[in-house]
C-alpha positions in Angstrom: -25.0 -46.4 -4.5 -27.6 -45.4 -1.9 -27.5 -41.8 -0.9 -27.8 -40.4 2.6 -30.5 -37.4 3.2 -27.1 -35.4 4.3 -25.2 -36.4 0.6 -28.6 -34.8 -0.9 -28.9 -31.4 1.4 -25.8 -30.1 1.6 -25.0 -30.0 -2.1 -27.9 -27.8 -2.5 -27.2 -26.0 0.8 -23.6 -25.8 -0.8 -25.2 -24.5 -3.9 -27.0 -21.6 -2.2 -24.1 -20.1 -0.5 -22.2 -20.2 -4.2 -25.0 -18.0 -5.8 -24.7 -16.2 -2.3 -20.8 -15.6 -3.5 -21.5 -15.0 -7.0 -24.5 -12.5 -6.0 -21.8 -10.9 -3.9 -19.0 -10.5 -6.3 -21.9 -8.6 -8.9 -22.3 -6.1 -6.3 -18.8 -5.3 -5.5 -19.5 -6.6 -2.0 -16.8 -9.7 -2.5 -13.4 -9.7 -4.1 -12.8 -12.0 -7.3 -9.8 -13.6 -4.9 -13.2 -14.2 -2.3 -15.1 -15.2 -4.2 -13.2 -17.9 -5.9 -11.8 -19.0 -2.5 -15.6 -19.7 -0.8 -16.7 -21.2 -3.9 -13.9 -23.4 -4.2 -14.3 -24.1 -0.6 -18.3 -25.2 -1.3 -17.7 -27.1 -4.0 -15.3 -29.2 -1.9 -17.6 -29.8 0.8 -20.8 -30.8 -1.3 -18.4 -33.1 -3.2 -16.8 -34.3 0.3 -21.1 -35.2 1.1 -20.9 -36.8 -1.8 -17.9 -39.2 -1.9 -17.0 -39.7 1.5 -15.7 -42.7 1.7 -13.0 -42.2 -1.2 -12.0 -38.8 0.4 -11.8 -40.1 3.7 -9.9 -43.3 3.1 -7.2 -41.2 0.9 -6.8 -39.2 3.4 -6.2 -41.7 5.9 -4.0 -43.3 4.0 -2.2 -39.9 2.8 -1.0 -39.5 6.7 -0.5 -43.1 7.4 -3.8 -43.3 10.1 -5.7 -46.5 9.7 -8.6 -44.9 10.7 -10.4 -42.7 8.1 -12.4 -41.0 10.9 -9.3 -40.4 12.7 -7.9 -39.4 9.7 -10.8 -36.6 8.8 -10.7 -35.4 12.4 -6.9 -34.6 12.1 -6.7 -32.7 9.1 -10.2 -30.6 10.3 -8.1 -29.7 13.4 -5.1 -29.4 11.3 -7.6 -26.8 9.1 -8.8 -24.7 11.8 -5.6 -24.6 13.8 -3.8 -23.1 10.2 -7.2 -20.5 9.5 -6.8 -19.5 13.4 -2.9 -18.8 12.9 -4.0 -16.8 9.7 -6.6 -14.9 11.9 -4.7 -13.6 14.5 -2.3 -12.1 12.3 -4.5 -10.7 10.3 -6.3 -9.0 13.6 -2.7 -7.8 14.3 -2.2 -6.0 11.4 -5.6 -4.6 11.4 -4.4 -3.6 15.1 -1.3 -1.8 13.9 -2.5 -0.1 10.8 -6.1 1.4 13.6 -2.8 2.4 15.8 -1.3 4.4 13.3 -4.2 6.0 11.6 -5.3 7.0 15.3 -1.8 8.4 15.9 -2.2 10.4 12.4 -5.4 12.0 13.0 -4.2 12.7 16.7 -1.8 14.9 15.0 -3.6 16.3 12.6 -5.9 17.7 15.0 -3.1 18.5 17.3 -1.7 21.0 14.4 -5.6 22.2 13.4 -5.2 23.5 17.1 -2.1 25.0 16.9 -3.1 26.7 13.8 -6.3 28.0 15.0 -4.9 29.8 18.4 
């Protein structure tokens, strides 16, 4: 098996955004939960530049495309359209819960004044 210059770097670039995570989780700047997620997420991509000829064919064959490139480009979109559903609900909540802590210090000032005239 002859490797590509791409099968060789990202592994290692792969490698230096784990100890990024792990670095991260020892300084309480990363959950366990994202931790574990990115480094799972790295791990599959250096062994996806590693193999990807066996990934891509099962996948190809997985949805019933018989194009493995056609097959990788579906479930990438397929990926990014599920993380961008994820994202703008997670934006909304972050919208909702701003909304009400703005509405809870409003009224806490709101009474501060009242108490103070």
């Amino acid at each position: 098996m002859r490797l590509e210059i791409y099968q060789i770097v990202v592994p290692i670039v792969s490698a230096f955004f784990i100890w990024g995570l792990i670095g991260r989780f020892r300084r309480s700047k990363a959950s366990l939960q994202e931790a574990v997620a990115g480094s799972l997420f790295w791990v599959a991509v250096a062994v996806f530049a590693l193999f990807p000829d066996f990934f891509s064919r099962k996948l190809a064959r997985l949805f019933g495309i018989k194009s493995n490139i056609n097959a990788i480009i579906f479930f990438c979109l397929g990926l990014i359209f599920f993380f961008q559903y994820k994202l703008f609900f997670m934006i909304k909540k972050q919208q909702m819960a701003l909304t009400e802590l703005t509405r809870k210090i409003a009224l806490e000032q709101s009474r501060e004044k009242e108490a103070g005239q």
